[in-house]
TIDRENVEX-661986 format. One record per residue (C-alpha): residue number from 0; chain; residue in three letters; x, y, z. Coordinates in steps of 0.05 Angstrom, whole numbers, padded with zeros to 5 digits, always signed. Each point is the difference from the previous one (the first is absolute). Example, Ala and Ser with C-alpha at 12.3 -4.5 7.8 and 13.67 -1.06 7.14 Angstrom:
   pos   unit   code        x        y        z
     0      A    ALA   +00246   -00090   +00156
     1      A    SER   +00027   +00069   -00013
//
This chain:
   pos   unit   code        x        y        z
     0      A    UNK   +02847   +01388   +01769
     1      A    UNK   -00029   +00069   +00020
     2      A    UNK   -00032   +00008   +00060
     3      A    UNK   -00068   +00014   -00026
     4      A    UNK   +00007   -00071   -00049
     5      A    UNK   +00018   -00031   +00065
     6      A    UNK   -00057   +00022   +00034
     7      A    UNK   -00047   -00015   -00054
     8      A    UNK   +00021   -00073   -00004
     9      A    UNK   -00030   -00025   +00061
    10      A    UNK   +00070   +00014   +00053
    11      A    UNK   -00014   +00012   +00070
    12      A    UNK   +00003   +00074   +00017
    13      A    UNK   +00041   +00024   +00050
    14      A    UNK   -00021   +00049   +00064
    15      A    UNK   +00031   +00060   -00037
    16      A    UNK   -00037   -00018   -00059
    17      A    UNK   -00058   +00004   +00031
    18      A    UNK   +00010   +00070   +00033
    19      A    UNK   +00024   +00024   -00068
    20      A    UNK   -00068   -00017   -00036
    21      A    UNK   -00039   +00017   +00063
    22      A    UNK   +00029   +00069   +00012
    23      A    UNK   -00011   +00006   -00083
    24      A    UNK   -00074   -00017   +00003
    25      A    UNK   -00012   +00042   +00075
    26      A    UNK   +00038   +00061   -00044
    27      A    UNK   -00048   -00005   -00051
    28      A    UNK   -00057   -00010   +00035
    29      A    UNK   +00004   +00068   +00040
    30      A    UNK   +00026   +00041   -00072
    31      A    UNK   -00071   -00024   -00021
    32      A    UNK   -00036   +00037   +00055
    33      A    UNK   +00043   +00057   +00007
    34      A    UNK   -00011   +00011   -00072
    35      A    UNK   -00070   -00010   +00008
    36      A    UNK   -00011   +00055   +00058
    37      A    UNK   +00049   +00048   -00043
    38      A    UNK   -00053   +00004   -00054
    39      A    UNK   -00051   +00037   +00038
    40      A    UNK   +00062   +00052   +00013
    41      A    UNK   +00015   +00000   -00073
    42      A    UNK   -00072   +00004   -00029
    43      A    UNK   -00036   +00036   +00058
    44      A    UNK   +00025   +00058   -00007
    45      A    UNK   -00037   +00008   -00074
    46      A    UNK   -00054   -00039   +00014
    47      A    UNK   -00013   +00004   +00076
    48      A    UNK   +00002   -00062   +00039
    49      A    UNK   -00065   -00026   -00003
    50      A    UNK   -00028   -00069   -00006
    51      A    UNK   +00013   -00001   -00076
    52      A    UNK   +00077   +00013   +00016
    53      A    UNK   +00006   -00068   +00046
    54      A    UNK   -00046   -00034   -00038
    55      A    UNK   +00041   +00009   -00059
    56      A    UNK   +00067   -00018   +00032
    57      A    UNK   -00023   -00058   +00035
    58      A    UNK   -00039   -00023   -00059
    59      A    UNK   +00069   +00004   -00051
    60      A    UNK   +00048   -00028   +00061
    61      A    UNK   -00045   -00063   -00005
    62      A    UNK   -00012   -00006   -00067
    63      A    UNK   +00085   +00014   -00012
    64      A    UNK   +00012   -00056   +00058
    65      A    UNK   -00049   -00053   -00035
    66      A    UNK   +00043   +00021   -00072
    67      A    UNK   +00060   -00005   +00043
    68      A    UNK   -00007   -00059   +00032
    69      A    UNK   -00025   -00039   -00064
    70      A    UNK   +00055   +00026   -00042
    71      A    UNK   +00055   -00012   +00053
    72      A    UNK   -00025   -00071   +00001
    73      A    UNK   +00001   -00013   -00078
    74      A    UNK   +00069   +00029   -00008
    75      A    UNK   +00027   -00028   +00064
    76      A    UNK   -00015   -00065   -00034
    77      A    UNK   +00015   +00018   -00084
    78      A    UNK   +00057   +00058   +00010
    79      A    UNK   +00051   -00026   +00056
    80      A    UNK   +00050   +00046   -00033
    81      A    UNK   -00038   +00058   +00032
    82      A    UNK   +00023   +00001   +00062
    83      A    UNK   -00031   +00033   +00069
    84      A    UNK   +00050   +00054   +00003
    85      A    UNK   -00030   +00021   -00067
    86      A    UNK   -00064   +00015   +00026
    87      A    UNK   +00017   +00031   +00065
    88      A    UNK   +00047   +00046   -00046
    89      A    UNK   -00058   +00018   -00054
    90      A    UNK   -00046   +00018   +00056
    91      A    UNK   +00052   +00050   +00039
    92      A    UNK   +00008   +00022   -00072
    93      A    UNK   -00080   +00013   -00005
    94      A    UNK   +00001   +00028   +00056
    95      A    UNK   +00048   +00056   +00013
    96      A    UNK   -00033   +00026   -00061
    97      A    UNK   -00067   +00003   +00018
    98      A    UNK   +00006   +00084   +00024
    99      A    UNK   +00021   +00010   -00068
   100      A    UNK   -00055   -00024   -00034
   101      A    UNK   -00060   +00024   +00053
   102      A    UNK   -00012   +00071   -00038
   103      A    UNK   -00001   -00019   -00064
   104      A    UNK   -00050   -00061   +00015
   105      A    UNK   -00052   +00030   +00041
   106      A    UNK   +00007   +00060   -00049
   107      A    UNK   -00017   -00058   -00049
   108      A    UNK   -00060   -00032   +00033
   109      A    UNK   -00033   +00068   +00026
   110      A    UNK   -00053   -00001   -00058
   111      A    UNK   -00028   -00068   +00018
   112      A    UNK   -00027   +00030   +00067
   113      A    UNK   +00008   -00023   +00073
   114      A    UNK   -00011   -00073   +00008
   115      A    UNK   +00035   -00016   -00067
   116      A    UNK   +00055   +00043   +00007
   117      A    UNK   +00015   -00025   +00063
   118      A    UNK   -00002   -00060   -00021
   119      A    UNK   +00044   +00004   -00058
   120      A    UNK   +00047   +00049   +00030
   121      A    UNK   +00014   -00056   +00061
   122      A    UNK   +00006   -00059   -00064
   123      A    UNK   +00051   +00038   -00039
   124      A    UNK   +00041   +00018   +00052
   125      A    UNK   -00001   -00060   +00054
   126      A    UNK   -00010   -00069   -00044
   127      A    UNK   +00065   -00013   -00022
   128      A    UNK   +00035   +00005   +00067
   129      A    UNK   -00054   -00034   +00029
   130      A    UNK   -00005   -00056   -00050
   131      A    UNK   +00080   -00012   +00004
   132      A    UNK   -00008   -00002   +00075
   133      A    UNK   -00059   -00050   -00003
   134      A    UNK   +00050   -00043   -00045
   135      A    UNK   +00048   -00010   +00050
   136      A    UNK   -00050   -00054   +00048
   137      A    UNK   +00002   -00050   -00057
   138      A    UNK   +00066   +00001   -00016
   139      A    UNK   +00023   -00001   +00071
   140      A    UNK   -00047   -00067   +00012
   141      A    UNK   +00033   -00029   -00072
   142      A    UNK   +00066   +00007   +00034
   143      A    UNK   -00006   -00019   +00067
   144      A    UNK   -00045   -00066   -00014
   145      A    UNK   +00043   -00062   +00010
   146      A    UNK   -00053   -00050   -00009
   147      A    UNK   -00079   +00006   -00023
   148      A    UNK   -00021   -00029   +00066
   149      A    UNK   +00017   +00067   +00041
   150      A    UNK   -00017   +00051   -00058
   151      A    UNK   -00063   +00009   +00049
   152      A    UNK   +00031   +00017   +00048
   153      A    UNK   +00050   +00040   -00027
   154      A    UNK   -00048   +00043   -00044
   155      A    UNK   -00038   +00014   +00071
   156      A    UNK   +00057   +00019   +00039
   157      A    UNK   +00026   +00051   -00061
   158      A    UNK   -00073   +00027   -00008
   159      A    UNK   +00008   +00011   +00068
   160      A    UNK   +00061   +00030   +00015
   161      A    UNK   -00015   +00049   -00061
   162      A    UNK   -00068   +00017   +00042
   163      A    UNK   +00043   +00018   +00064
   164      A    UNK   +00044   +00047   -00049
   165      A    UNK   -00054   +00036   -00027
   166      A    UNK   -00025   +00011   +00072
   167      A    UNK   +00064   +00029   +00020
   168      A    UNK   +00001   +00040   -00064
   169      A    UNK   -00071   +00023   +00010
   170      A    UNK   +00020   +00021   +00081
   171      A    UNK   +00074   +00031   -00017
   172      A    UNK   -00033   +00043   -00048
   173      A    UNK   -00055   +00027   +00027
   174      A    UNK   +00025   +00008   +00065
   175      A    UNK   +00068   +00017   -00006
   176      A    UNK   +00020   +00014   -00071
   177      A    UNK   -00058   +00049   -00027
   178      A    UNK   -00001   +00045   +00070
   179      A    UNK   +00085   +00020   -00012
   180      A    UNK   -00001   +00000   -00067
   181      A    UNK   -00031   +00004   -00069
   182      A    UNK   -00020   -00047   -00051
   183      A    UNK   +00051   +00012   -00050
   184      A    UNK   +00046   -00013   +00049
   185      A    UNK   -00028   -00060   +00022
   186      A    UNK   -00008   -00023   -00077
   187      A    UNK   +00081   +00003   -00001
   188      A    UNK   +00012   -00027   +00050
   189      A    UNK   -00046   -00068   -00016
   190      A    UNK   +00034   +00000   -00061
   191      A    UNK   +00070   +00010   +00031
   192      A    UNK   -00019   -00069   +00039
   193      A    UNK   -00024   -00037   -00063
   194      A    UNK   +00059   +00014   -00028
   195      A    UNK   +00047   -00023   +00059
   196      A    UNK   -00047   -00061   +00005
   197      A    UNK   +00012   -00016   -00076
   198      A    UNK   +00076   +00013   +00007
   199      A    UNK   -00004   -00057   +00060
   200      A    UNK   -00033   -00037   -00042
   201      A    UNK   +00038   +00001   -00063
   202      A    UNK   +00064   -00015   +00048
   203      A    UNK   -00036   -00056   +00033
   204      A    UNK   -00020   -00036   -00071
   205      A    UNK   +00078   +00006   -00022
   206      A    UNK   +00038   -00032   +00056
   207      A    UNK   +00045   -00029   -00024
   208      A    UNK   +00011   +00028   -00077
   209      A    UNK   +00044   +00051   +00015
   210      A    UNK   -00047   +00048   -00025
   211      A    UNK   -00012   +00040   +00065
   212      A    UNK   +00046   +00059   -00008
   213      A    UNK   -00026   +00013   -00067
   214      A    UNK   -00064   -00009   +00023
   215      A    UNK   +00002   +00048   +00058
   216      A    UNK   +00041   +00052   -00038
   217      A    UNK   -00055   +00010   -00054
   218      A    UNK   -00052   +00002   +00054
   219      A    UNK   +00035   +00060   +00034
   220      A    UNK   +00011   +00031   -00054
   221      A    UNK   -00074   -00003   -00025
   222      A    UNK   -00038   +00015   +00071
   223      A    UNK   +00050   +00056   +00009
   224      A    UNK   -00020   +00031   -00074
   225      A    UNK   -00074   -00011   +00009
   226      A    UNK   +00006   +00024   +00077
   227      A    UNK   +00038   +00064   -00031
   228      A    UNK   -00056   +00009   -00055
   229      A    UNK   -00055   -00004   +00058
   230      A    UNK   +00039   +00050   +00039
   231      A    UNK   +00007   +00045   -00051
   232      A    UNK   -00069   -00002   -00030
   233      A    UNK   -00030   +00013   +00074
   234      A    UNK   +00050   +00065   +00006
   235      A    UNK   -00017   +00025   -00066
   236      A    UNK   -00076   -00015   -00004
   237      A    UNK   -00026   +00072   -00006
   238      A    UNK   -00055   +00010   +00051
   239      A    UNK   -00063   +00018   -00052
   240      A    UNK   -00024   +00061   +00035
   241      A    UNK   -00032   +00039   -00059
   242      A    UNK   -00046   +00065   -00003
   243      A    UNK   +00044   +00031   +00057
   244      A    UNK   -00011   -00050   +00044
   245      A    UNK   +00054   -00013   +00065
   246      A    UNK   +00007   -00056   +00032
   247      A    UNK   +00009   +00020   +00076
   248      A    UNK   -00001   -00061   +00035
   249      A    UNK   -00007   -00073   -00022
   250      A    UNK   -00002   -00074   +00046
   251      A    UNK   -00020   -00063   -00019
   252      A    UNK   -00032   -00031   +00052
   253      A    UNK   -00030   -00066   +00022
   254      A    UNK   -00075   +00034   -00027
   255      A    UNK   +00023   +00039   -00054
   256      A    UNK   +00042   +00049   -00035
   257      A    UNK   -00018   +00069   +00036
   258      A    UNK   +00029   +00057   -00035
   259      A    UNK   -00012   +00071   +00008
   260      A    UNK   +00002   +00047   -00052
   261      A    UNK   +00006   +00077   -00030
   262      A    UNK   -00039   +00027   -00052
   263      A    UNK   +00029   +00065   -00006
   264      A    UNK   -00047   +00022   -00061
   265      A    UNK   -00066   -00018   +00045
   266      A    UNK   +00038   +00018   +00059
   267      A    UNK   -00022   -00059   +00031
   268      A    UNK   +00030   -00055   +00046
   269      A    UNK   -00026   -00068   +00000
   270      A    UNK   +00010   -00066   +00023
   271      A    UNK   -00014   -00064   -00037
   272      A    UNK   -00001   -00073   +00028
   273      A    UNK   +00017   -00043   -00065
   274      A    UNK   -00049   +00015   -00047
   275      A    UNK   -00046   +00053   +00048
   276      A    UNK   +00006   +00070   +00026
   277      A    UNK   -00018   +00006   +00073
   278      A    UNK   +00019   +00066   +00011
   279      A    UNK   +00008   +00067   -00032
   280      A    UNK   +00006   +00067   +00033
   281      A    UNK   +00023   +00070   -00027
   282      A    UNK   +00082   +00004   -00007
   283      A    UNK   -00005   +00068   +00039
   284      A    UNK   -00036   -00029   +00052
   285      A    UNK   +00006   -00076   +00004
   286      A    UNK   -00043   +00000   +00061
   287      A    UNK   -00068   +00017   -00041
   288      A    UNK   -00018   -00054   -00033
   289      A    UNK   -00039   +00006   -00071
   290      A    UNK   -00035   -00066   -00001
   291      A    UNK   -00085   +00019   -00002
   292      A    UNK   -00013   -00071   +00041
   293      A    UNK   +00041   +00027   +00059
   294      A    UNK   -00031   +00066   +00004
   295      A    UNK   -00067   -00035   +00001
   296      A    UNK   +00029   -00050   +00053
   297      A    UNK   +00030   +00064   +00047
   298      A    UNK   -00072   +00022   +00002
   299      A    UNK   -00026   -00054   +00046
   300      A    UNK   +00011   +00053   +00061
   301      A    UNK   -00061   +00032   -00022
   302      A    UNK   -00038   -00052   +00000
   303      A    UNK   +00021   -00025   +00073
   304      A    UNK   +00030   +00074   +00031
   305      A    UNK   +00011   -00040   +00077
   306      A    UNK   +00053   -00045   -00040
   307      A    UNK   +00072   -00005   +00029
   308      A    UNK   +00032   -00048   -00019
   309      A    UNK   -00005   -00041   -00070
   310      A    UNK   +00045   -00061   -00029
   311      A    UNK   +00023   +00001   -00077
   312      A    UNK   +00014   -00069   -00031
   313      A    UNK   +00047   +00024   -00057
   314      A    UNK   +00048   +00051   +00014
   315      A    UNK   +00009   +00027   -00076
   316      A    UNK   +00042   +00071   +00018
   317      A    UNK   -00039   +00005   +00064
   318      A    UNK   -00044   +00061   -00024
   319      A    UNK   -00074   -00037   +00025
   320      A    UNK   +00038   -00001   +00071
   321      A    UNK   +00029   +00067   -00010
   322      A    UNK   -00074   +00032   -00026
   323      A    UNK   -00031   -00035   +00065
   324      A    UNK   +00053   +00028   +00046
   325      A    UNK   -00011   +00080   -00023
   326      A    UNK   -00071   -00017   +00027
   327      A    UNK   +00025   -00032   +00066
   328      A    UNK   -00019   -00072   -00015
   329      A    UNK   +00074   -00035   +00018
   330      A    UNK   +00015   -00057   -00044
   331      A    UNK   +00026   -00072   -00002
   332      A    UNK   +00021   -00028   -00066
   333      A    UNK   +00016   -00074   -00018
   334      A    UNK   +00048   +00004   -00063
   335      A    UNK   +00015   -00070   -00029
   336      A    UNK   +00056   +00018   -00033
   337      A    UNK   +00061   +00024   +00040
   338      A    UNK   +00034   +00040   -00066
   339      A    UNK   -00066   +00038   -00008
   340      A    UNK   -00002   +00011   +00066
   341      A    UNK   +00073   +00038   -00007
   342      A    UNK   -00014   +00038   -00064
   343      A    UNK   -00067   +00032   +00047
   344      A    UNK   +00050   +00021   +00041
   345      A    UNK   +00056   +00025   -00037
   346      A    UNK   -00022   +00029   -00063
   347      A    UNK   -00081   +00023   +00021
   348      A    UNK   +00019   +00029   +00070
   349      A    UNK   -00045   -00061   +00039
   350      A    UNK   -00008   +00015   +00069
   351      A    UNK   -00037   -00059   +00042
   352      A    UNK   -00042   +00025   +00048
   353      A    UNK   -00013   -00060   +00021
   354      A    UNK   +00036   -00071   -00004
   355      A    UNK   +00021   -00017   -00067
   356      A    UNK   -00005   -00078   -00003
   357      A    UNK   +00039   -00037   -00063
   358      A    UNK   -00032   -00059   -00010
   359      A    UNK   -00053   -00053   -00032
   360      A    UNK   -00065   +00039   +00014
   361      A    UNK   -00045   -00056   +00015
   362      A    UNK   +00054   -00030   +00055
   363      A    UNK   +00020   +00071   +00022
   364      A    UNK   -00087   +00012   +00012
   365      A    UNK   -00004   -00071   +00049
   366      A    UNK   +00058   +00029   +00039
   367      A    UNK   -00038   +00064   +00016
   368      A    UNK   -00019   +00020   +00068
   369      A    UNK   -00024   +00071   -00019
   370      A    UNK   -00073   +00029   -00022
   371      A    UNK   -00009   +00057   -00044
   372      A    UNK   -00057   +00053   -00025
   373      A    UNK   +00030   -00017   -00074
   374      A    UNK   +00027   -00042   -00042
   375      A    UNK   +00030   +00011   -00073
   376      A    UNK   +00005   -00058   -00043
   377      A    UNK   +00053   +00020   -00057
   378      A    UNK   +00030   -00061   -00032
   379      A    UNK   +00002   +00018   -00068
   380      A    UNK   +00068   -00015   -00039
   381      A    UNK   +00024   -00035   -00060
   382      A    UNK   -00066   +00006   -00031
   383      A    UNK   -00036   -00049   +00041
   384      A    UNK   -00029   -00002   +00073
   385      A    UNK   +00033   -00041   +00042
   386      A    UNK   -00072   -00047   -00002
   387      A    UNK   +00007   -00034   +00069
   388      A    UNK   -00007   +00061   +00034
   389      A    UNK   -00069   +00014   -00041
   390      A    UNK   -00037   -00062   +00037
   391      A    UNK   -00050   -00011   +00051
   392      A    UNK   +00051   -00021   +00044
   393      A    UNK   +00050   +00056   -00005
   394      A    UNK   -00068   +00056   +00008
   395      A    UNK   -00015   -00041   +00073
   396      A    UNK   +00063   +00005   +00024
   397      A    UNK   +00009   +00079   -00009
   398      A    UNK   -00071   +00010   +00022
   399      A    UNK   +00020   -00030   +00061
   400      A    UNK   +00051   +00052   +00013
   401      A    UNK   -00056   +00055   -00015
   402      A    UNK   -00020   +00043   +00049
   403      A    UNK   -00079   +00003   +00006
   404      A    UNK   -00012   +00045   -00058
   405      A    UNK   +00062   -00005   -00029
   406      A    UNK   -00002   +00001   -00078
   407      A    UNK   +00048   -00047   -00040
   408      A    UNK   +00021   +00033   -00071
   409      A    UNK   +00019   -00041   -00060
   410      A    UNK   +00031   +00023   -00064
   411      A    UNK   -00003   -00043   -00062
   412      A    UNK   +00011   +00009   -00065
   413      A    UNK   -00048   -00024   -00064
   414      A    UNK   -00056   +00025   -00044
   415      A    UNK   -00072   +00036   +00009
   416      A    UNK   -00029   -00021   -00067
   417      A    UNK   -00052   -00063   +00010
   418      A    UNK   +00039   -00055   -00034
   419      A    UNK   +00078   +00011   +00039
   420      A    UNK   -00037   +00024   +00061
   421      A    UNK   -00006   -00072   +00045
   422      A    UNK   +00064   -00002   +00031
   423      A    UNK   -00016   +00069   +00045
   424      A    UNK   -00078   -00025   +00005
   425      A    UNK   +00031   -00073   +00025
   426      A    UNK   +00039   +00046   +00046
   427      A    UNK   -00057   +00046   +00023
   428      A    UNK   -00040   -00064   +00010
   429      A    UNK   +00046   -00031   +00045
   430      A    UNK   +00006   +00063   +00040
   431      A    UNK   -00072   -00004   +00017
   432      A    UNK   +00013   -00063   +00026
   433      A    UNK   +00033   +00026   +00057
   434      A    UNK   -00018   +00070   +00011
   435      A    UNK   -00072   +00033   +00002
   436      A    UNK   +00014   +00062   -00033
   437      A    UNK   +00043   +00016   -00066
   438      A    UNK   +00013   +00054   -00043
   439      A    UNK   +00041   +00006   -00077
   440      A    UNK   +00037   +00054   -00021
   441      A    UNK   +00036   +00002   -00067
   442      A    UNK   +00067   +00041   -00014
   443      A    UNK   -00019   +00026   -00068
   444      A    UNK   -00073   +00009   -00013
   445      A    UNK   -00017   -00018   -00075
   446      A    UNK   +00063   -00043   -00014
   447      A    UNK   -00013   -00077   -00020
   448      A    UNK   +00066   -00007   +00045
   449      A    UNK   +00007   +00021   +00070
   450      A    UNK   +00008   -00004   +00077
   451      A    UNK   -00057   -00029   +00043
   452      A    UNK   +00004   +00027   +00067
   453      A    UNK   -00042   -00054   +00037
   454      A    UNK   -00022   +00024   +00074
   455      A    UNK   -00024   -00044   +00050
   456      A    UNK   -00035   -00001   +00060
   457      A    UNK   -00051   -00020   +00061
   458      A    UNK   -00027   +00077   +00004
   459      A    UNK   -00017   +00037   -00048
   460      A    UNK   +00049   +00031   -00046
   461      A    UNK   -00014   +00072   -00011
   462      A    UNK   +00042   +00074   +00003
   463      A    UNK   -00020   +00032   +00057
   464      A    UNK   -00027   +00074   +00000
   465      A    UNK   +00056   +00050   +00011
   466      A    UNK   +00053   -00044   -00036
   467      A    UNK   +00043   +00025   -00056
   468      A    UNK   -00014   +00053   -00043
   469      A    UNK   -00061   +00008   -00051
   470      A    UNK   +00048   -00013   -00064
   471      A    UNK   +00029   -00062   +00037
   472      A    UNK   -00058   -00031   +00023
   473      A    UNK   -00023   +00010   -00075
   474      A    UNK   +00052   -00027   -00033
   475      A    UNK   -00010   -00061   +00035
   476      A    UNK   -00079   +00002   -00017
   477      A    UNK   +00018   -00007   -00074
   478      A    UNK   +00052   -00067   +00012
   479      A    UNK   -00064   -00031   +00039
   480      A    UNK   -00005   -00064   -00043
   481      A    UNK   -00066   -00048   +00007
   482      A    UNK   +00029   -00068   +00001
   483      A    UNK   -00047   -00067   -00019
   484      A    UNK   +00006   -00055   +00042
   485      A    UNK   +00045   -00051   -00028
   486      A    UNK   -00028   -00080   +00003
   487      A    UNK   +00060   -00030   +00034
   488      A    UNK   +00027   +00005   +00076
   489      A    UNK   +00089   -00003   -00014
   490      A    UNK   +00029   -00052   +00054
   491      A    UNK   +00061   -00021   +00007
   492      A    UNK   -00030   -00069   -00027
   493      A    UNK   -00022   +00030   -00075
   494      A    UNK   +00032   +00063   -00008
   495      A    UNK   -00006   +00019   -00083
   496      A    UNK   +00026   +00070   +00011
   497      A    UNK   +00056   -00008   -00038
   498      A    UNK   -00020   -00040   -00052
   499      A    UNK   -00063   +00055   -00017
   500      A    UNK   +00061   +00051   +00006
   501      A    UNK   +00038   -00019   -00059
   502      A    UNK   -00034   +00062   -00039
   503      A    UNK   +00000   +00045   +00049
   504      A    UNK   +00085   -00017   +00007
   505      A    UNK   +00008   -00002   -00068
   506      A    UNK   -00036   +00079   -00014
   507      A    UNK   +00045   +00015   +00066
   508      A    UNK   +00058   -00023   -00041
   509      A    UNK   -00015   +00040   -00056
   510      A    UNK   -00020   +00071   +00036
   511      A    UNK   +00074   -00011   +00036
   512      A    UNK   +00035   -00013   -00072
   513      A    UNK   -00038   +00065   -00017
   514      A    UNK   +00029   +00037   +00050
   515      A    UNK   +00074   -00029   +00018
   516      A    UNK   +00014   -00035   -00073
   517      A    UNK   +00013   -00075   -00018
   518      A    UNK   +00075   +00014   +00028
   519      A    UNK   -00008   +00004   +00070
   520      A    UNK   -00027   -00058   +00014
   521      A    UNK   +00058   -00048   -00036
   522      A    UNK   +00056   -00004   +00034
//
């Protein structure tokens, strides 16, 4: 009798059966999360990871466990001829393919928008692994119940070791695997495992046959073909740089895939975070920056001329700090992500001033001990805000490291017409809030689309006589904006930034396709 008949029939299992099915189901259970947290690596990078993008991967990992789990159980029961080893092998198989098929689906689901795409893009490409992971609880409680008074039990204690796997999954990757390497990489090499784990498997359910050797040879043989096929497709994958575009520096890292890039026809360098650009600056001279926002933001000297030092939440190529700096102000910046913090300093000449700080900018703003006459609030990047650092909360805490008159600047992106126009007015409100004075500036006067520049303060905000030059201080009269106060206060509590700024990313999206093309954002 084969072993899984035996077990089927009601036998007492033995210790090593048990860490067989355990290690099977604890195997499993991480592949689900790791595959999980892959798909904001895979889809982020075309549709910015947003709320949409988890919402959509959590939302098909549940509905592909409920369909897994279900169908696991009916077969389990009705197919006994389709064995566990199957399943583990069909879901490597799904798998190590998934790379391979990321272009051509989110090419496919870019015309249904950004919540639907993103969506669809995370079903097409993540249900079938899932779902033949999901299968694997049932069928691991159908073979190791002996007797219907412990299938309680039992079905607690495999939920439950599958629940410690996907923690260990969910910790391995995000602190370990994703900061050394990238997620193709890590895609292999979760499929590598599923296919070991099947090969144990399909050994373990023919002891005693004889079949083991043929078994294990056609294994081999296969994972080695389909590992060769993966290796080759990654070393052959043309990079799509089109319209004389170079790629000078690429990392994937825990935030997002920073890349920096030439366009020699524009002569102009930029660097994009997934789907954003956060930077651009003039290929001659990669130390002026081109963005309209900044040069707007590097003004704030003439509105406070006794400032000396300032603090920049968002590094982008350092070109704020380095406009502040020419005027004396020395500058602190707190730069999230540690790869855009190395293409600042590499490929846009970045020279701190002050401390450079990589880190979580709400936990790297508790842990300051220092006061400043300004602070720049630049979070903008893969066409969202970051919305937690938009809230009451987050506007307290950097008031409190304000000097008295200090002015706090805020750039976010959306619409002036009346009906797109709340998120900034929600934004502006919430300012006023906390500070007694405020001022709006806007990057490009007359466009729908554009850059608030929100200033803040207790005194008022004002360019003081003597300041600048005549055709400077009136180029900044004409970006004056006259903002409406919006009719909520953002908290940390209700925050609906995001969710008002789905067409504000999704016009984003399209004025970056417009200049870059559909190509450099697939991977």
């Amino acid at each position: 009798m084969s072993k899984s008949r035996a077990l089927s029939s009601g036998l007492t299992i033995s210790v090593f059966d048990r860490i067989v099915l355990y290690l099977t189901v604890s195997l499993t259970g991480a592949s689900v999360m790791v595959l999980e947290l892959l798909g904001t690596r895979l889809i982020g990078p075309f549709y910015g990871v947003s709320l949409y993008v988890w919402s959509s991967l959590i939302s098909v990992t549940m509905i592909a466990l409920a369909f897994g789990y279900w169908l696991g159980g009916r077969i389990a029961d009705r197919m006994p001829r389709i064995r566990l080893s199957y399943l583990i092998a069909l879901a490597a198989l799904t798998t190590v393919i998934i790379p391979a098929l990321t272009r051509p689906v989110l090419l496919l689901t870019d015309p249904m928008g950004l919540r639907a795409g993103a969506f669809f893009s995370a079903f097409l490409l993540f249900t079938l692994p899932l779902t033949l992971l999901a299968m694997t609880g049932p069928y691991v409680i159908k073979l190791a119940a002996r007797q219907l008074a412990n299938v309680g039990a039992l079905s607690g204690s495999v939920y439950a070791v599958s629940t410690i796997g996907s923690v260990i999954g969910t910790i391995a990757l995000g602190f370990y695997l994703l900061p050394i390497t990238g997620s193709r990489a890590v895609l292999y090499g979760l499929s590598a495992l599923l296919g070991m784990l099947a090969l144990m498997l399909a050994l373990y359910e023919r002891r005693g046959t004889g079949q083991q050797f043929t078994i294990m040879s056609m294994a081999l043989i296969f994972f080695a073909c389909l590992g060769g096929a993966a290796f080759a497709y990654e070393n052959n994958r043309t990079q799509p740089w089109g319209k004389g575009l170079t790629l000078l520096y690429e990392s994937e890292s825990v935030y997002g895939w920073v890349r920096v890039i030439d366009d020699e026809a524009q002569k102009v360098r930029f660097m994009m975070s997934d789907a954003s650009t956060i930077s651009a600056a003039d290929i001659a001279n990669v130390r002026q920056g081109l963005l309209t926002y900044q040069w707007v933001t590097q003004r704030l000297p003439l509105f406070r001329p006794a400032a000396k030092n300032a603090l920049l939440i968002g590094l982008g190529g350092g070109h704020i700090a380095d406009g502040l700096e020419k005027q004396g102000v020395k500058t602190d910046a707190i730069e999230i992500d540690p790869a855009v913090a190395e293409a600042a300093l590499r490929f846009f000449d970045y020279r701190p001033s002050g401390d450079l700080i990589v880190g979580d900018a709400r936990y790297e703003i508790r842990q300051l001990t220092k006061t400043y006459d300004l602070i720049i609030h630049d979070c903008f990047t893969g066409g969202s805000e970051p919305a937690h650092l938009m809230s009451i909360e987050t506007l307290r805490e950097l008031k409190s490291h304000l000097n008295p008159g200090g002015i706090l600047a805020i750039n976010f992106v959306g619409f002036t017409d009346n009906k797109r126009q709340r998120p900034a007015q929600l934004v502006y409100r919430t300012l006023g809030e906390v500070f007694s004075e405020r001022r709006v500036y806007i990057s490009e006067p007359g466009s729908e689309f554009n850059d608030f520049i929100f200033m803040a303060s207790d005194e008022p905000i004002a360019i003081h006589a003597g300041q600048g030059n005549h055709k400077m201080l009136e180029l900044l009269s004409k970006r004056r904006y006259a903002m409406v106060e919006g009719d909520l206060v953002v908290t940390d509590d209700f925050n609906p930034l995001e969710n008002l700024q789905v067409s504000k990313a999704e016009a984003y999206r399209k004025v970056l396709l417009e200049r870059v093309g559909m190509d450099v954002l697939l991977r």
